[in-house]
Biotite code that builds the C-alpha atoms (Angstrom):
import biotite.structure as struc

atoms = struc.array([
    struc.Atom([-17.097, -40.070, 5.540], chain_id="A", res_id=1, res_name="UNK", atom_name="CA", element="C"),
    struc.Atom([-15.472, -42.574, 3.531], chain_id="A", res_id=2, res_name="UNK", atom_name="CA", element="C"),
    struc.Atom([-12.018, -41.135, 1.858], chain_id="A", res_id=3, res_name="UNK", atom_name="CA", element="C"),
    struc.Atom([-10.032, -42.358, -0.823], chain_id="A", res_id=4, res_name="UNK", atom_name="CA", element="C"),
    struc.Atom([-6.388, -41.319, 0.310], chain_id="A", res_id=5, res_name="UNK", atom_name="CA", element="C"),
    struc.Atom([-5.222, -41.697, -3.809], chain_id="A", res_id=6, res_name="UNK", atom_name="CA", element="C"),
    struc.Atom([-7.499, -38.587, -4.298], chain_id="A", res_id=7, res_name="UNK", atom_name="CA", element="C"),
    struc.Atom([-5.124, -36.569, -2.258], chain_id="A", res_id=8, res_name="UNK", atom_name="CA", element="C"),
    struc.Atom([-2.238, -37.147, -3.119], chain_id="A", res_id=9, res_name="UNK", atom_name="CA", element="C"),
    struc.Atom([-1.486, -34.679, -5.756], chain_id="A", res_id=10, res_name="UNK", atom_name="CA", element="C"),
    struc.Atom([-1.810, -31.690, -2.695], chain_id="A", res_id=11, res_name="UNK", atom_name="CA", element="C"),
    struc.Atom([-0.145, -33.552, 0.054], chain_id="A", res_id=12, res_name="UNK", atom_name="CA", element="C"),
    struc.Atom([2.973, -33.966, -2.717], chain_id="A", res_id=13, res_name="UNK", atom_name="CA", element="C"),
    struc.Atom([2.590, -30.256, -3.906], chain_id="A", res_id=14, res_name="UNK", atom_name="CA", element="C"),
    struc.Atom([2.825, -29.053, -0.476], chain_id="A", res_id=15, res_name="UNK", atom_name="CA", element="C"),
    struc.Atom([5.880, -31.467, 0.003], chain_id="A", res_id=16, res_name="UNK", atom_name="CA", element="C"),
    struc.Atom([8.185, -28.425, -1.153], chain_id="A", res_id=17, res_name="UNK", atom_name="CA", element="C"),
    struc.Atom([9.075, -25.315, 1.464], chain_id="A", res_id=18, res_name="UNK", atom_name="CA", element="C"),
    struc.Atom([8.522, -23.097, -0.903], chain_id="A", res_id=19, res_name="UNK", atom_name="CA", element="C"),
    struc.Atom([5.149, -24.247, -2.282], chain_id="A", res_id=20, res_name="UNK", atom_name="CA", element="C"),
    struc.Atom([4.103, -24.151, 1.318], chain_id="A", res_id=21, res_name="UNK", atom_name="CA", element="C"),
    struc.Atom([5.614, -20.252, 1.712], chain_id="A", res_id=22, res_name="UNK", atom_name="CA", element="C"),
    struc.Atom([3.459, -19.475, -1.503], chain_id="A", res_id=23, res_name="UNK", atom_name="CA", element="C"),
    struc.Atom([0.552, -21.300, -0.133], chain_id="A", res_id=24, res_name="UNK", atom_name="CA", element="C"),
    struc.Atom([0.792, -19.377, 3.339], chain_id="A", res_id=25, res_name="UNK", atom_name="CA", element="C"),
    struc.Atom([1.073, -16.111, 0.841], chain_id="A", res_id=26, res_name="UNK", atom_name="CA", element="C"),
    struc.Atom([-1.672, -16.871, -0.326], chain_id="A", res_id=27, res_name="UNK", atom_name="CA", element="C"),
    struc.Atom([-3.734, -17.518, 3.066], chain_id="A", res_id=28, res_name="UNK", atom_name="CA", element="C"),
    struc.Atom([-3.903, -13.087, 2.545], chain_id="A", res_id=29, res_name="UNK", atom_name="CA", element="C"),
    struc.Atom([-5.823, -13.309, -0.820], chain_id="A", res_id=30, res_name="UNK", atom_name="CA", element="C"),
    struc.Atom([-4.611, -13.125, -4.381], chain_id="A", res_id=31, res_name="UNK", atom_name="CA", element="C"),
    struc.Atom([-1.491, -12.045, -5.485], chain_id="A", res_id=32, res_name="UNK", atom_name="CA", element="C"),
    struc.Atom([0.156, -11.302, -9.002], chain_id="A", res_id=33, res_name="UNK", atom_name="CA", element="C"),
    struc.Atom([3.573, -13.926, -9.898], chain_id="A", res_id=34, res_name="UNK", atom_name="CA", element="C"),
    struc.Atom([5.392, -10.747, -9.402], chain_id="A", res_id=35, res_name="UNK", atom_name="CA", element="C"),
    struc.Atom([4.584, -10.598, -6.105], chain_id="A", res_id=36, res_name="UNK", atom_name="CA", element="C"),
    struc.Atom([5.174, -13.681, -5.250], chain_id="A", res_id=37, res_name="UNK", atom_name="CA", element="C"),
    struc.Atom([8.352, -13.428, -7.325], chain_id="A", res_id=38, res_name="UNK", atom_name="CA", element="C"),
    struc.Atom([9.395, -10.501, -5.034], chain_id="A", res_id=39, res_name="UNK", atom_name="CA", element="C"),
    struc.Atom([9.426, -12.614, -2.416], chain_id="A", res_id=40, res_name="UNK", atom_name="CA", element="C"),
    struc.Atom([11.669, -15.922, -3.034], chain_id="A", res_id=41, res_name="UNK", atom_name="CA", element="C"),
    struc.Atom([15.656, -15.101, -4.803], chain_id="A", res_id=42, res_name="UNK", atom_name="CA", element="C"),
    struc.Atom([14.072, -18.179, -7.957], chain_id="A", res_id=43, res_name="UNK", atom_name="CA", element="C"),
    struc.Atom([13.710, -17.598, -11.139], chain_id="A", res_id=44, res_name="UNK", atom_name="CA", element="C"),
    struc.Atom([10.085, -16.559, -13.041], chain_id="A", res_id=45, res_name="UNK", atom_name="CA", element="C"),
    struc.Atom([10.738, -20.170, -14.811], chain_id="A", res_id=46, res_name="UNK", atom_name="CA", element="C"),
    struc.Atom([11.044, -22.077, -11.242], chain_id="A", res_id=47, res_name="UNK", atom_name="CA", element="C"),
    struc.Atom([8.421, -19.997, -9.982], chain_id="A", res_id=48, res_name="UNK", atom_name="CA", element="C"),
    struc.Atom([6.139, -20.835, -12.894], chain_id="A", res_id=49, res_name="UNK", atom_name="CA", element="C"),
    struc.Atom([6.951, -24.623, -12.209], chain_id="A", res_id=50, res_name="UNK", atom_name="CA", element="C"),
    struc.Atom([6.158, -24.321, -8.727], chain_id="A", res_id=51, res_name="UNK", atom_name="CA", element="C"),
    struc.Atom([2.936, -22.579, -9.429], chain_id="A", res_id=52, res_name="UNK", atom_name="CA", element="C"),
    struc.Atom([2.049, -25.106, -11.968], chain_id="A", res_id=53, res_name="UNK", atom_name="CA", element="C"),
    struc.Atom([2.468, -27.910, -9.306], chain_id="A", res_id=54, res_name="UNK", atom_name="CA", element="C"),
    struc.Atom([0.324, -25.552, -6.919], chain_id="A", res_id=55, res_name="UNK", atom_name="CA", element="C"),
    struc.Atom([-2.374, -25.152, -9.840], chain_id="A", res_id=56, res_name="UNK", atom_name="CA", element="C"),
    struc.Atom([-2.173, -29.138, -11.240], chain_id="A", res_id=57, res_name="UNK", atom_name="CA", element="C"),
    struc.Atom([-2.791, -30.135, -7.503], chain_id="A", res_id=58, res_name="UNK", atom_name="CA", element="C"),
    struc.Atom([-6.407, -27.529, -7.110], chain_id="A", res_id=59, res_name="UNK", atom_name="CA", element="C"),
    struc.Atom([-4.765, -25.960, -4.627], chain_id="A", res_id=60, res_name="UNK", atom_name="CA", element="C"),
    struc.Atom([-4.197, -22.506, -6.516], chain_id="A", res_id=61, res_name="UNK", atom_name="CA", element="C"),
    struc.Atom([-6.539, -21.344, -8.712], chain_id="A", res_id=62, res_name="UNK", atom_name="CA", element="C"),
    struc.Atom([-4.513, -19.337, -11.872], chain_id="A", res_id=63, res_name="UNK", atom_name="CA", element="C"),
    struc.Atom([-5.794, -16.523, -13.971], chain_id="A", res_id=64, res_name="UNK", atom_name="CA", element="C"),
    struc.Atom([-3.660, -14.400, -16.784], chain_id="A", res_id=65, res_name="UNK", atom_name="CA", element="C"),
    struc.Atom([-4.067, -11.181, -16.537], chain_id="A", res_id=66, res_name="UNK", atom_name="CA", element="C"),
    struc.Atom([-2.177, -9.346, -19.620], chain_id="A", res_id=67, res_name="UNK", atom_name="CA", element="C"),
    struc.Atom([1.627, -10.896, -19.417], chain_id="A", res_id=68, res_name="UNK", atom_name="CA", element="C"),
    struc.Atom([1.461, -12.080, -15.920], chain_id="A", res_id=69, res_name="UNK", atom_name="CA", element="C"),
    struc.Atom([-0.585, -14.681, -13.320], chain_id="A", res_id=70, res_name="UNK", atom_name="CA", element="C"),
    struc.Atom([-3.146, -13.931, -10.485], chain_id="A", res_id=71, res_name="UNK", atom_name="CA", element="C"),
    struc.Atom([-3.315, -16.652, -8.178], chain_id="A", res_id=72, res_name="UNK", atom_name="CA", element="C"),
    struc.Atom([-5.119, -17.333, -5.675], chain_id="A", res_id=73, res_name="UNK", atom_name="CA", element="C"),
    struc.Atom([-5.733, -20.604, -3.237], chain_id="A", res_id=74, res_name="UNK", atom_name="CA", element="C"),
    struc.Atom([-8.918, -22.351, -3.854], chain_id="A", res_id=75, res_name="UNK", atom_name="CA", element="C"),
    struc.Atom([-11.012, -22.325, -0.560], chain_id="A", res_id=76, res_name="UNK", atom_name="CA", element="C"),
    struc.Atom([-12.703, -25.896, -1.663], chain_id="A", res_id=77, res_name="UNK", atom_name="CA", element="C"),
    struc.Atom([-9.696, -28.000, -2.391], chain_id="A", res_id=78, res_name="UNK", atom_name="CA", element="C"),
    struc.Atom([-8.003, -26.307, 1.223], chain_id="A", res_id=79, res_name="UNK", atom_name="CA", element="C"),
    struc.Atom([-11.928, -27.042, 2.836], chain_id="A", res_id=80, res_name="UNK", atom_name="CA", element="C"),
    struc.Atom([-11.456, -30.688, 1.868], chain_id="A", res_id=81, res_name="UNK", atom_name="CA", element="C"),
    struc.Atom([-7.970, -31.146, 2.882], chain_id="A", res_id=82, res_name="UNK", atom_name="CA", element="C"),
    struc.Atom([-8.582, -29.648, 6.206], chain_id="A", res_id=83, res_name="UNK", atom_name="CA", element="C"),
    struc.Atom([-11.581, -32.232, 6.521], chain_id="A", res_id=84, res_name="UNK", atom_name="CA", element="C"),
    struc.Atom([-9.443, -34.958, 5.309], chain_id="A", res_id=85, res_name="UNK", atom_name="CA", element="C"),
    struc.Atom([-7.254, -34.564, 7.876], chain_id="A", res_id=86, res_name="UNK", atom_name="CA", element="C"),
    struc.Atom([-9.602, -34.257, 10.295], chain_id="A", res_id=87, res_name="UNK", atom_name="CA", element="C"),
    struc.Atom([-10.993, -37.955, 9.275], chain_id="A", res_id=88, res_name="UNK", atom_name="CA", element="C"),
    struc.Atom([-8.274, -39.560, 9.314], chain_id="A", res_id=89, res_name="UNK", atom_name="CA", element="C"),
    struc.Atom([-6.627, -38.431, 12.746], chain_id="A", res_id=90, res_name="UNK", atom_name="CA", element="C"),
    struc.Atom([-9.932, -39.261, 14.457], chain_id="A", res_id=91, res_name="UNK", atom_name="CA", element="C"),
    struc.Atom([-11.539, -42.228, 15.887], chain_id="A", res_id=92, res_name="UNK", atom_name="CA", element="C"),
    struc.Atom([-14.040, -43.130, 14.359], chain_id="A", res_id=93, res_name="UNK", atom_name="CA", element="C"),
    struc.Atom([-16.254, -46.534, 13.463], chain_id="A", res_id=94, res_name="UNK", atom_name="CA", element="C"),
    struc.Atom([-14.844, -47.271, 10.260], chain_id="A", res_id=95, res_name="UNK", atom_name="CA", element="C"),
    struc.Atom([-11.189, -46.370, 11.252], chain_id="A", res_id=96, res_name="UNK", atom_name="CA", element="C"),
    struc.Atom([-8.421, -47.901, 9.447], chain_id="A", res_id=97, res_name="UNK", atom_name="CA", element="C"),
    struc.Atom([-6.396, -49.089, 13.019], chain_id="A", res_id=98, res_name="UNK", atom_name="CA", element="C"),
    struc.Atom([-9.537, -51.234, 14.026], chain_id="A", res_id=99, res_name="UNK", atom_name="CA", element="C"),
    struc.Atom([-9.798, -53.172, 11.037], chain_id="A", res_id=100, res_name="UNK", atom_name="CA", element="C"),
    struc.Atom([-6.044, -53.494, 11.586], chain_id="A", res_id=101, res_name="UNK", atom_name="CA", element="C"),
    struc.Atom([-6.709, -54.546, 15.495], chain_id="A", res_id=102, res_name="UNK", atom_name="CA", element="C"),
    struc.Atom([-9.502, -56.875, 14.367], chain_id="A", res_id=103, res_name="UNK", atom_name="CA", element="C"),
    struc.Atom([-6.872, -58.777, 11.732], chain_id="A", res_id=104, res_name="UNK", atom_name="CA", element="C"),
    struc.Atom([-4.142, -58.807, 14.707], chain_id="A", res_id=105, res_name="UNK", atom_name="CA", element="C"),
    struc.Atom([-6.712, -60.153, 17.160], chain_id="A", res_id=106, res_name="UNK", atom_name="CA", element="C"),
    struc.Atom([-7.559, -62.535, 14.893], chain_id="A", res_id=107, res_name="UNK", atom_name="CA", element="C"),
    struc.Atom([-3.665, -63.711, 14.692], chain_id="A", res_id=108, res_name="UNK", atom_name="CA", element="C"),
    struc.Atom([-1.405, -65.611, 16.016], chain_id="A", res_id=109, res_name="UNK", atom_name="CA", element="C"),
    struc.Atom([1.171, -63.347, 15.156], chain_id="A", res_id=110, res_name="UNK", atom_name="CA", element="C"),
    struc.Atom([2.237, -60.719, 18.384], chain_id="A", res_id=111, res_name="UNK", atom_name="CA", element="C"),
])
């Protein structure tokens, strides 16, 4: 499975932050109102809403309103693909990145 590592790096930069990673494992339990969320972190509802727009933006969270406040909840495709991403690339495999790299050094006179 070929990968273009561009494609992910909206999520890996959205779960660059501690707390988008404490929302994200909050929201491993199912879906949860901003006030919930907002219960647990001493931010503002204006830095939560950025965080949860970074979370949303990256398809990591889906978003819903419901009346004056958000229902979030992670979206099981995005986290799928990420978790098979990962998997890719921290395998061996035929069309691994390191042996077209060992191939160019072999190929060398450099080291």
């Amino acid at each position: 499975m070929k990968h273009s590592y561009a494609d992910y790096i909206p999520a890996l930069k959205a779960m660059s932050d501690e707390t988008r990673l404490r929302i994200i494992d909050m929201l491993s339990c199912g879906e949860m109102c901003a006030c919930e969320i907002l219960e647990e972190f001493s931010i503002s509802q204006s830095t939560l809403s950025y965080h949860m727009k970074i979370l949303s933006e990256s398809g990591l969270v889906n978003a819903v309103r419901d009346g004056a406040w958000m229902r979030y909840t992670l979206n099981k495709e995005k986290t799928d693909e990420l978790k098979t991403f990962f998997a890719c690339i921290t395998s061996d495999k035929e069309d691994c990145a390191c042996k077209t790299y060992k191939n160019k050094r072999s190929s060398s006179k450099c080291c």
